[in-house]
N, CA, C and O of each residue as an XYZ file, in Angstrom:
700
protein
N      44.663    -10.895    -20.315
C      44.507    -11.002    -18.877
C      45.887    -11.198    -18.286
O      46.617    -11.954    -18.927
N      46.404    -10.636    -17.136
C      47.787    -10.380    -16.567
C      47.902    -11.758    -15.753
O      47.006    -11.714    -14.910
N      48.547    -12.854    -15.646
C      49.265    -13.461    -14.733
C      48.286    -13.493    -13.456
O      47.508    -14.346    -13.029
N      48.661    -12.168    -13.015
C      47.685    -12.118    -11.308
C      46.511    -12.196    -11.364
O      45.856    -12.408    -10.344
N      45.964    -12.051    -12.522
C      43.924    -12.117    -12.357
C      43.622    -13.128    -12.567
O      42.615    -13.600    -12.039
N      44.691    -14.098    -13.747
C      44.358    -15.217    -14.103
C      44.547    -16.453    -12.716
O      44.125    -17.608    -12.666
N      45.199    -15.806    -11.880
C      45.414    -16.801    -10.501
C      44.311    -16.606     -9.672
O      43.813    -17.372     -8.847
N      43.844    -14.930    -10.165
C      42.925    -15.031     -9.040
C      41.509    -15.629     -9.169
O      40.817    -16.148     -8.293
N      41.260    -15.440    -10.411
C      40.017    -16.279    -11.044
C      39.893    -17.725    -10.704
O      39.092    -18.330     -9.991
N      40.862    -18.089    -11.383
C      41.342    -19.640    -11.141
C      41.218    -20.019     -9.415
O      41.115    -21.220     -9.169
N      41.221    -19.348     -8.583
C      41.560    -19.513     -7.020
C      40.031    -19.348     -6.563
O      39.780    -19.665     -5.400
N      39.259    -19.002     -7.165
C      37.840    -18.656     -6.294
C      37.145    -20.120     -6.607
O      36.923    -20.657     -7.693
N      36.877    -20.581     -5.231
C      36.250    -21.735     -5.310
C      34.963    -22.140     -6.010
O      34.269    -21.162     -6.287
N      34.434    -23.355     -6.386
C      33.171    -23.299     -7.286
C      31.643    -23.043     -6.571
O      30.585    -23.193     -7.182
N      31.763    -22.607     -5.086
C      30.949    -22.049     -4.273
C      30.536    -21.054     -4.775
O      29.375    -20.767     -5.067
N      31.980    -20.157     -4.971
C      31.532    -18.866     -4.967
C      31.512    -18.236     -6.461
O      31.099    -17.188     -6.959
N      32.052    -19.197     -6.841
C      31.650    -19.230     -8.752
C      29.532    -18.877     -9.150
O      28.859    -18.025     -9.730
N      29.299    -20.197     -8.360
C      27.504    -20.519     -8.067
C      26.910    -19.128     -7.575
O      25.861    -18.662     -8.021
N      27.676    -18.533     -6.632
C      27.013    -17.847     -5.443
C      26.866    -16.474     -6.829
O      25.768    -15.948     -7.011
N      27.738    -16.177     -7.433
C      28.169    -14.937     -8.138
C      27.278    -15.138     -9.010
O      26.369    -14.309     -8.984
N      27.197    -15.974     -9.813
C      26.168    -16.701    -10.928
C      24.988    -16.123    -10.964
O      24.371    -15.545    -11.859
N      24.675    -16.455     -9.424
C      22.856    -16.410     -8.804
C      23.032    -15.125     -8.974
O      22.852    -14.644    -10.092
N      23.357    -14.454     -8.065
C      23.328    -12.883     -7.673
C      22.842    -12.186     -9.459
O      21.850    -11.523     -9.763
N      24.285    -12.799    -10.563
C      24.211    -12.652    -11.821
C      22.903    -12.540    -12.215
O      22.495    -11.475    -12.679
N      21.989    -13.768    -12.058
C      21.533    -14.033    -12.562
C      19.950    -13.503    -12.067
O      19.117    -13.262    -12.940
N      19.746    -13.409    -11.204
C      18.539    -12.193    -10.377
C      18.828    -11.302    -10.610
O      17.664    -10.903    -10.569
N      19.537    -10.153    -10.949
C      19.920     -8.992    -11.614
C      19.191     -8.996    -12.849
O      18.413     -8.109    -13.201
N      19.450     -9.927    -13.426
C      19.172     -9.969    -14.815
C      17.312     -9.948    -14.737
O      16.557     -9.225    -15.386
N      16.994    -10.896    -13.815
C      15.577    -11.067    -14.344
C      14.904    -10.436    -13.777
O      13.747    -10.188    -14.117
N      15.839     -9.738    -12.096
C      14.509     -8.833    -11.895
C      14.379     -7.643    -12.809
O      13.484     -6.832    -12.572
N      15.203     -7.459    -13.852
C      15.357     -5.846    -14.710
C      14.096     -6.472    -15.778
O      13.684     -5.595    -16.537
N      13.582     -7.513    -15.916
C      12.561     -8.320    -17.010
C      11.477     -8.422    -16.740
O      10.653     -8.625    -17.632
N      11.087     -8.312    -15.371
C       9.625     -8.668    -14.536
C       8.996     -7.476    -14.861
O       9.508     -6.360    -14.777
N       7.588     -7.803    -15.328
C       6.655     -7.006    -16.175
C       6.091     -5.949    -15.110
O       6.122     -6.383    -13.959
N       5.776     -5.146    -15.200
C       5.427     -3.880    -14.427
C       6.561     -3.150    -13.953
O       6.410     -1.939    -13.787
N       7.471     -3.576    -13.750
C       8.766     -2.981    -13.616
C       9.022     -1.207    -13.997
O       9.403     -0.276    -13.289
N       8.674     -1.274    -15.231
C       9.128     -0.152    -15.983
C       7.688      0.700    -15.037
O       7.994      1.805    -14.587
N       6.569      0.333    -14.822
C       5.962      1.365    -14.099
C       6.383      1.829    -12.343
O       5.651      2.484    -11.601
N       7.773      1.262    -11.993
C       8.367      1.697    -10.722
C       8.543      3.557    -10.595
O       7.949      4.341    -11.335
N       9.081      3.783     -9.967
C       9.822      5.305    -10.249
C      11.242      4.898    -10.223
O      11.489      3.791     -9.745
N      12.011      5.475    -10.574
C      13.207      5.902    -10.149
C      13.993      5.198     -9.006
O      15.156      4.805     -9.101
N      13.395      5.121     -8.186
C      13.463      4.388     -6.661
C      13.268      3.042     -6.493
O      13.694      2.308     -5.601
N      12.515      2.769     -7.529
C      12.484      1.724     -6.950
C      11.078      1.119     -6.642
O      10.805     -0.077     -6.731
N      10.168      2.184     -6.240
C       8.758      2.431     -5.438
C       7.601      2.766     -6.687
O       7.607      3.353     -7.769
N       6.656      2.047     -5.876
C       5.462      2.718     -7.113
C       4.869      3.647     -7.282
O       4.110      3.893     -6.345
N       4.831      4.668     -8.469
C       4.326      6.270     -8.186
C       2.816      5.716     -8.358
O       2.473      4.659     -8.887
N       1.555      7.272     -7.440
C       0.235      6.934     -7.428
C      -0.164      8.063     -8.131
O       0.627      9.002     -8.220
N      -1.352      8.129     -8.688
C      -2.340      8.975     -9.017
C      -3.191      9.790     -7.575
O      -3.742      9.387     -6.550
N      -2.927     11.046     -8.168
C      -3.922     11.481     -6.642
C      -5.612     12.438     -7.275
O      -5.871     13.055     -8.309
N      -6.380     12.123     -6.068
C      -7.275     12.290     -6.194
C      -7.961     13.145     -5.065
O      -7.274     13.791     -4.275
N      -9.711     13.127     -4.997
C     -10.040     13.958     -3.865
C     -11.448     12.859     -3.375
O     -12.171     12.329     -4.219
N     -11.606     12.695     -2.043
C     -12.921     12.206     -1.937
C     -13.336     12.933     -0.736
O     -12.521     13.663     -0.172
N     -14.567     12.797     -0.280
C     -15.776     13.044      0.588
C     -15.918     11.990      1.781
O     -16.107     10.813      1.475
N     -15.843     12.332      3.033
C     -16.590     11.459      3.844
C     -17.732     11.802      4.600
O     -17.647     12.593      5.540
N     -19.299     11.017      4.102
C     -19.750     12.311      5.096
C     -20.568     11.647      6.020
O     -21.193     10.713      5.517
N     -20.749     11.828      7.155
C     -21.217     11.211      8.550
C     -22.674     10.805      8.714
O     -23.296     11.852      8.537
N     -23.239     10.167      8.874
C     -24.354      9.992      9.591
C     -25.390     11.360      9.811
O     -26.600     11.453      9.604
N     -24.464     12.315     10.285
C     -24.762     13.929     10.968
C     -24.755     14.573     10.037
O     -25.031     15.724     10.377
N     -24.569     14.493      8.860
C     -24.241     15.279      7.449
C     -23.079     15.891      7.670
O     -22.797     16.769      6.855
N     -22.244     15.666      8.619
C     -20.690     16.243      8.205
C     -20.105     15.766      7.087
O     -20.186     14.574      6.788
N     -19.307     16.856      6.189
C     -18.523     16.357      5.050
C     -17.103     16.816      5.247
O     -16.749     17.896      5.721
N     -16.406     15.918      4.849
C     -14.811     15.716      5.151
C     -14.074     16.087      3.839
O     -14.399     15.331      2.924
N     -13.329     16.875      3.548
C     -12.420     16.218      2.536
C     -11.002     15.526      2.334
O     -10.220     15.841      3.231
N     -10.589     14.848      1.586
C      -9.634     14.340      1.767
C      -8.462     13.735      0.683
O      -8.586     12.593      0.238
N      -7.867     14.186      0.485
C      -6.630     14.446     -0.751
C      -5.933     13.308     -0.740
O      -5.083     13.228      0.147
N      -6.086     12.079     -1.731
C      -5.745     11.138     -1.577
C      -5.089     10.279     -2.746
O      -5.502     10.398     -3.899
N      -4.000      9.366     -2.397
C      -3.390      8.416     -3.606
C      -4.057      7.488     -3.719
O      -4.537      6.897     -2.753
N      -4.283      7.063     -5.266
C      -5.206      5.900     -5.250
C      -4.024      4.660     -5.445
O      -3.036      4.823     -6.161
N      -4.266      3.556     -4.779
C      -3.777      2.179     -5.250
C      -4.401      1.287     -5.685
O      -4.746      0.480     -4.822
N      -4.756      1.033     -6.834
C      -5.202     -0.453     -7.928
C      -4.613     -0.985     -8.718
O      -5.269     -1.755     -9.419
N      -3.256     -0.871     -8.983
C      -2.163     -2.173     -9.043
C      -1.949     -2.616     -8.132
O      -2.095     -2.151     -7.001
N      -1.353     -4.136     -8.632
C      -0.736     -5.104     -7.329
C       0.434     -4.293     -6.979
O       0.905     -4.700     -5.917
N       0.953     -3.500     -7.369
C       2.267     -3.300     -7.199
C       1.994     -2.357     -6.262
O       2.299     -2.551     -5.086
N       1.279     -1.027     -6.746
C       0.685     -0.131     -5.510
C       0.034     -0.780     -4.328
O       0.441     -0.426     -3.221
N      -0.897     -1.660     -4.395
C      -1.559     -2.191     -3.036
C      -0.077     -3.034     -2.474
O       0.196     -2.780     -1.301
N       0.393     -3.505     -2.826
C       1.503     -3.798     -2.361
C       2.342     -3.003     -1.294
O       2.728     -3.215     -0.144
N       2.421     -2.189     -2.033
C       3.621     -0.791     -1.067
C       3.019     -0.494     -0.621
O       3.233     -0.746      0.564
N       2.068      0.068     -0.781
C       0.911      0.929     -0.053
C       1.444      2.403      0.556
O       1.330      3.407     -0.146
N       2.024      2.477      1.880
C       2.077      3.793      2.689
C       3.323      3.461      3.341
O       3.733      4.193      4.242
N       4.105      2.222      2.909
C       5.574      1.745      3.041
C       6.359      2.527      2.612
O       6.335      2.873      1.431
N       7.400      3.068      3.649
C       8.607      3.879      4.015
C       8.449      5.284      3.645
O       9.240      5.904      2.935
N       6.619      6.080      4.541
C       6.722      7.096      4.191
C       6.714      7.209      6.145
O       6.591      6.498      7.143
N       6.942      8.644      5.722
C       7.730      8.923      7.469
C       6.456      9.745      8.137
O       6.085      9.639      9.306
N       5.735     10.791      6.870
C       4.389     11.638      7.498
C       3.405     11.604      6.439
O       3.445     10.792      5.515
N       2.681     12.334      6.557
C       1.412     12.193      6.050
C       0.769     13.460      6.443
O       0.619     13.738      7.632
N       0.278     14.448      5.232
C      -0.616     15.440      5.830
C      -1.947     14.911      6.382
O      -2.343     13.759      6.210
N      -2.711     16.032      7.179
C      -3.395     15.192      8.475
C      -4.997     15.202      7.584
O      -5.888     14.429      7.936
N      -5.205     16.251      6.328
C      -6.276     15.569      5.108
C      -5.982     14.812      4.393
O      -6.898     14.663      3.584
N      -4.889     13.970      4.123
C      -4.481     12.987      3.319
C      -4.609     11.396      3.401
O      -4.468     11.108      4.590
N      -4.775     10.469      2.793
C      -5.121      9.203      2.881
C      -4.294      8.819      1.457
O      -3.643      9.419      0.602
N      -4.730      7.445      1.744
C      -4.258      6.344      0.747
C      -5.911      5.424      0.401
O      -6.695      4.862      1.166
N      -5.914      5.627     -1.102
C      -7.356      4.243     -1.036
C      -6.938      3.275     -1.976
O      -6.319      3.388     -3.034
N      -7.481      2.139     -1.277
C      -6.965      0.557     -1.710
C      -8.347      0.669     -2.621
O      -9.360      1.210     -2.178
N      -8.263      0.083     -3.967
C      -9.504      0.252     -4.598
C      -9.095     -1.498     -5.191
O      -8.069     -1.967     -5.684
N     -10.244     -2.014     -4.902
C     -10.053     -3.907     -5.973
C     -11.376     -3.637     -6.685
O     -12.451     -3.041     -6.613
N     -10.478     -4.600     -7.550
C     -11.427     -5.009     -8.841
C     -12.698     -5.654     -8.467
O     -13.626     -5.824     -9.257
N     -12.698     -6.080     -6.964
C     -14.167     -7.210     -6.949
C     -14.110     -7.070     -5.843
O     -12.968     -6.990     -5.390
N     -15.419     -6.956     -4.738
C     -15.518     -7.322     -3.563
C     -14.730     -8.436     -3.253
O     -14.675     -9.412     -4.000
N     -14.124     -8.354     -2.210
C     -13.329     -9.516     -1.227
C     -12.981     -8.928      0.244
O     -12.956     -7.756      0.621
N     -12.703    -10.213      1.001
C     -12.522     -9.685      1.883
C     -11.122     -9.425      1.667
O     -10.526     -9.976      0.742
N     -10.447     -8.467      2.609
C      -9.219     -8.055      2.817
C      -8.782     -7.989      3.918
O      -9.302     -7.783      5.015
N      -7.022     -8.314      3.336
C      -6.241     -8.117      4.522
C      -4.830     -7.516      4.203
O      -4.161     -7.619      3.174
N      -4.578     -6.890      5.321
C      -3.644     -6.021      5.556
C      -2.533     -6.115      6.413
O      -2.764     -6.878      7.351
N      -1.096     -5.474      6.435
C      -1.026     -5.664      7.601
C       0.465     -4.154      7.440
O       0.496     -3.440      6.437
N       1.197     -4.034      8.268
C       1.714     -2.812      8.531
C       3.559     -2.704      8.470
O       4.393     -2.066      9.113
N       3.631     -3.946      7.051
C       5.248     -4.227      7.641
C       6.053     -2.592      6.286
O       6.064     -2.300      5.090
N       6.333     -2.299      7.027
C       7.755     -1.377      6.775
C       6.761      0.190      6.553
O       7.268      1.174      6.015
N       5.564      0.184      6.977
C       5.001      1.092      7.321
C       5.272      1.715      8.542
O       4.984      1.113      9.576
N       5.839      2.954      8.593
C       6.243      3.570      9.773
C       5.602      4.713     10.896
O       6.102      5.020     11.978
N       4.110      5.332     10.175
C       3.030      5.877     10.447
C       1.812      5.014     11.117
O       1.478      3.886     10.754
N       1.192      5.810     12.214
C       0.122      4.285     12.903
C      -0.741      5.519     11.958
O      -0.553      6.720     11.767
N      -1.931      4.365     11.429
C      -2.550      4.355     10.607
C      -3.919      4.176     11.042
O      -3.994      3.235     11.833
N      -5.079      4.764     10.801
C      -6.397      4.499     10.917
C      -6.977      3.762      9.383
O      -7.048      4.423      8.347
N      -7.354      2.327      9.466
C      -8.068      1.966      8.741
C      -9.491      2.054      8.069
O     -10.191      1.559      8.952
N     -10.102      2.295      7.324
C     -11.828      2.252      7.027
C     -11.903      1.054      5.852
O     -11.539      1.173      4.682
N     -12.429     -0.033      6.440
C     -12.542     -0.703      5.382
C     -14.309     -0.384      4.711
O     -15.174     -0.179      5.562
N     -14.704     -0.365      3.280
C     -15.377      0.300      2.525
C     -16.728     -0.974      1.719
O     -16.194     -1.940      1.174
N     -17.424     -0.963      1.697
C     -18.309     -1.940      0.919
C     -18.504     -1.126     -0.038
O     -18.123      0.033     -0.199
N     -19.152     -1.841     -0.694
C     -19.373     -1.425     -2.482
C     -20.170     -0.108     -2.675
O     -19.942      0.728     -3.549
N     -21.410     -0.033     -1.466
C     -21.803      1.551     -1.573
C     -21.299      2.222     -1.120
O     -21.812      3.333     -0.984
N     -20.167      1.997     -0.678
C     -18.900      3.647     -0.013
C     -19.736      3.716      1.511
O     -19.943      4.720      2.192
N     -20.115      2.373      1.776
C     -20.952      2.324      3.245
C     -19.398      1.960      4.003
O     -18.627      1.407      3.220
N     -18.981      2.134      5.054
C     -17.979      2.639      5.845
C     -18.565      0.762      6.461
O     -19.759      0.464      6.451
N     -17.748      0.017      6.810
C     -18.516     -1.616      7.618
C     -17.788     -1.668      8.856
O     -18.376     -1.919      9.908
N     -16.137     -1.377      8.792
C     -15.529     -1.387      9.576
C     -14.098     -0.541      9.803
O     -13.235     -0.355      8.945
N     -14.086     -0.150     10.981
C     -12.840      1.215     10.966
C     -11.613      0.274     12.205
O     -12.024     -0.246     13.243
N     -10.610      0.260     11.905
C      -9.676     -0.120     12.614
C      -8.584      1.355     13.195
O      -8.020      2.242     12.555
N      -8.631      1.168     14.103
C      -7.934      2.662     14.406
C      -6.539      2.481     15.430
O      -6.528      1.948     16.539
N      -5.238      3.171     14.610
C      -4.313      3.746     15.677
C      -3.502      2.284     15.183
O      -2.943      1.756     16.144
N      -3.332      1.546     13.902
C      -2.587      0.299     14.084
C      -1.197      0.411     13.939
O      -0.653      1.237     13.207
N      -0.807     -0.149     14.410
C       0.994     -0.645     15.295
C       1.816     -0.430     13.442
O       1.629     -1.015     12.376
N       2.640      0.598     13.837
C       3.662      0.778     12.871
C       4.837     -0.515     12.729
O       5.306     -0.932     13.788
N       5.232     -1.042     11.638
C       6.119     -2.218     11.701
C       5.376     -3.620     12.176
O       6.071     -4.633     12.246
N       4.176     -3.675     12.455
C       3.405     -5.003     12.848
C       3.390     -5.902     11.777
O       3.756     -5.520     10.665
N       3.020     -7.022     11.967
C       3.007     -8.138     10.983
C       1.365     -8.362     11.045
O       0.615     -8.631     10.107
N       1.060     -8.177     12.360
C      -0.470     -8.791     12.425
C      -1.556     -8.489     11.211
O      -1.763     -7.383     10.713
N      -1.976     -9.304     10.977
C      -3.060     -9.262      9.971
C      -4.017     -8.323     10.514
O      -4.305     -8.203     11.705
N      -4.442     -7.728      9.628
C      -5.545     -6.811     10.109
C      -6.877     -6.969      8.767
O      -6.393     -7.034      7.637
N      -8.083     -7.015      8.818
C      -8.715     -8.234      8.203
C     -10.147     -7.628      8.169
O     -10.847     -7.725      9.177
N     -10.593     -7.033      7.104
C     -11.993     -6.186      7.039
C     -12.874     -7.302      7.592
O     -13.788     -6.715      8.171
N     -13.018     -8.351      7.681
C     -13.740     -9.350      8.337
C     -15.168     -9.613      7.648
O     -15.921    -10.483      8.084
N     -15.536     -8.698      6.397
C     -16.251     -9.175      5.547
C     -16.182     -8.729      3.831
O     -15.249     -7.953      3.624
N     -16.562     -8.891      3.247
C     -16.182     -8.356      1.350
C     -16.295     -7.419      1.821
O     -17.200     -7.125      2.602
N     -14.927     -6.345      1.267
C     -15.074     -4.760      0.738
C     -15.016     -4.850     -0.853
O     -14.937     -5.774     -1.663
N     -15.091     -3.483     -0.922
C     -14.680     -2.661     -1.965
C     -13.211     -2.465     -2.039
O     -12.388     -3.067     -2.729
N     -13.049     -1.500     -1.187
C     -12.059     -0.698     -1.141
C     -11.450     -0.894      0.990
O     -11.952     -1.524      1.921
N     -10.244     -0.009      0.893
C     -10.283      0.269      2.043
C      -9.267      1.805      1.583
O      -8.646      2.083      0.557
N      -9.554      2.799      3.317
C      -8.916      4.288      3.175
C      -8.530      3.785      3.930
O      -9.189      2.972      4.578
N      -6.881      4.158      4.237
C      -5.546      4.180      4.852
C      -5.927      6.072      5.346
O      -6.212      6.952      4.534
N      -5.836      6.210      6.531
C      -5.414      7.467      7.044
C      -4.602      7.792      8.528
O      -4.577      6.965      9.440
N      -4.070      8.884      8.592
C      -3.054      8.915      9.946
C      -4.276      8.871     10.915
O      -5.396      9.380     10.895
N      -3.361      7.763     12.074
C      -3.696      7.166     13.059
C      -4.765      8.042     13.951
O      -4.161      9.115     13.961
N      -5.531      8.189     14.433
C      -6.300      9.265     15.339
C      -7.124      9.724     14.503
O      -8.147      9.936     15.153
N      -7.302     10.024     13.375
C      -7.857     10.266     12.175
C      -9.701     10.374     11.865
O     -10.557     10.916     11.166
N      -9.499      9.515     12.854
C     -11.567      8.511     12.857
C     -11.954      9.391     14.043
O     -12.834     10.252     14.055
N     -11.282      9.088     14.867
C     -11.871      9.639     15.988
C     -11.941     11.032     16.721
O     -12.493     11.529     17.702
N     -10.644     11.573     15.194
C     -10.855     13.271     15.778
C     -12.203     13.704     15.052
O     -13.102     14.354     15.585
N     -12.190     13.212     13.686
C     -13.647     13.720     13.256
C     -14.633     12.840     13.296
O     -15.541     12.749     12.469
N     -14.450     12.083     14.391
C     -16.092     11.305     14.735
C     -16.400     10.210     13.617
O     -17.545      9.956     13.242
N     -15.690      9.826     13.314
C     -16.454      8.827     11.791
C     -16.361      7.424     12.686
O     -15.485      6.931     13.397
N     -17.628      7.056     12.315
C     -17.957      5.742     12.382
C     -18.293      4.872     11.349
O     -18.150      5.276     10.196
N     -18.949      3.126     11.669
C     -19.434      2.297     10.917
C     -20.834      3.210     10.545
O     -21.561      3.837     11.315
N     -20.923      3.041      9.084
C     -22.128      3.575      8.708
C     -21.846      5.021      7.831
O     -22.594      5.312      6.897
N     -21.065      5.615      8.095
C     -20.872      6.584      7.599
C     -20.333      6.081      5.965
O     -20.231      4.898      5.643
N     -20.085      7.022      5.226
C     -20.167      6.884      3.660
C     -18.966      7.418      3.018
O     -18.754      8.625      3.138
N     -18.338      6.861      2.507
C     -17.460      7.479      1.561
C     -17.934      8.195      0.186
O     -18.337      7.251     -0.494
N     -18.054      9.107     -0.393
C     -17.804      9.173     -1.778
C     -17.510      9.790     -2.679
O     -17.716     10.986     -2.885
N     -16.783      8.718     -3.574
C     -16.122      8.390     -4.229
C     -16.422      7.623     -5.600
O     -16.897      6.497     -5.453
N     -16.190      8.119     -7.079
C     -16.620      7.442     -8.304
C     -16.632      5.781     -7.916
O     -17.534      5.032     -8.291
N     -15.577      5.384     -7.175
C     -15.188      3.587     -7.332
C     -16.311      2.973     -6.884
O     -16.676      1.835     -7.178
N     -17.073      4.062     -5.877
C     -18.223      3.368     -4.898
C     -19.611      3.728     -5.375
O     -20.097      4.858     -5.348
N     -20.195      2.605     -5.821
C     -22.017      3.224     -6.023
C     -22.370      4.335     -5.547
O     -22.988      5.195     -6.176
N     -21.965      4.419     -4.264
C     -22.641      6.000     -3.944
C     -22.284      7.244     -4.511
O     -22.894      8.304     -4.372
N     -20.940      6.980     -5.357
C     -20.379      8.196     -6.141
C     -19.816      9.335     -5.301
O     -19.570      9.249     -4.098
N     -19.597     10.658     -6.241
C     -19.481     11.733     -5.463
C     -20.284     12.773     -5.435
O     -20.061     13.706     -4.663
């Protein structure tokens, strides 16, 4: 080591000795945290895609080309830092157990039409057009299944309401 590095080492206070340490030392463990290796590249979690059915009250049937999320890591990200969305495309939140759920819209940049889903792919409650970048909780307000993430306007261009049906293998009602 040359003279000048050895002064300069020696010169950095034990603040920033600590501060370097930490940084050190979160590097290290976030490269260790289990699911990790299922990130992409990026950083982000890749999804499986799929196809489901929505069909109305009226016997209209929908289709709709969709990523599934059932890791924590996917329900996590969810539809975070995508910019569009084709206008048949969705996202479905699928859990292991009825619960209620909640949601909410941070670093999501698309307004989003919600369907939250009960266990027979019975449609309970639709939230529509929610605030891109919001914090607000948004809150199926009773046990789902599942919930479909779709672009904002979404419900109401093709008429879907409470009652209407998803299906889908995850949901009793199937496909």
């Amino acid at each position: 080591m040359s003279g000048a590095t050895a002064r300069y080492v020696c010169s950095m206070t034990p603040t920033l000795v600590a501060r370097l340490l930490k940084i050190l030392l979160l590097v290290v463990l976030t490269a260790l945290v289990p699911g990790r290796a299922a990130l992409g590249e990026t950083g982000l979690a890749s999804f499986e895609q799929d196809q489901l059915v929505i069909e109305t009250a009226e016997g209209a049937r929908h289709d709709f080309m969709i990523e599934l999320a059932t890791s924590p890591q996917q329900q996590q990200q969810g539809l975070m830092f995508r910019r569009d969305m084709d206008a048949d495309a969705g996202m479905l939140f699928v859990y292991s157990r009825v619960r209620v759920v909640s949601m909410w819209m941070r670093n999501t940049y698309i307004p989003l039409d919600m369907l939250f889903i009960a266990d027979d792919g019975v449609i309970v409650r639709i939230v529509e057009r929610t605030v891109p970048m919001s914090l607000k909780t948004i809150s199926s307000g009773q046990p789902v299944r599942g919930v479909l993430e779709m672009n904002g306007g979404t419900a109401a261009r093709l008429g879907l309401k409470r009652g209407d049906r998803v299906l889908y293998d995850a949901f009793e009602s199937g496909s």
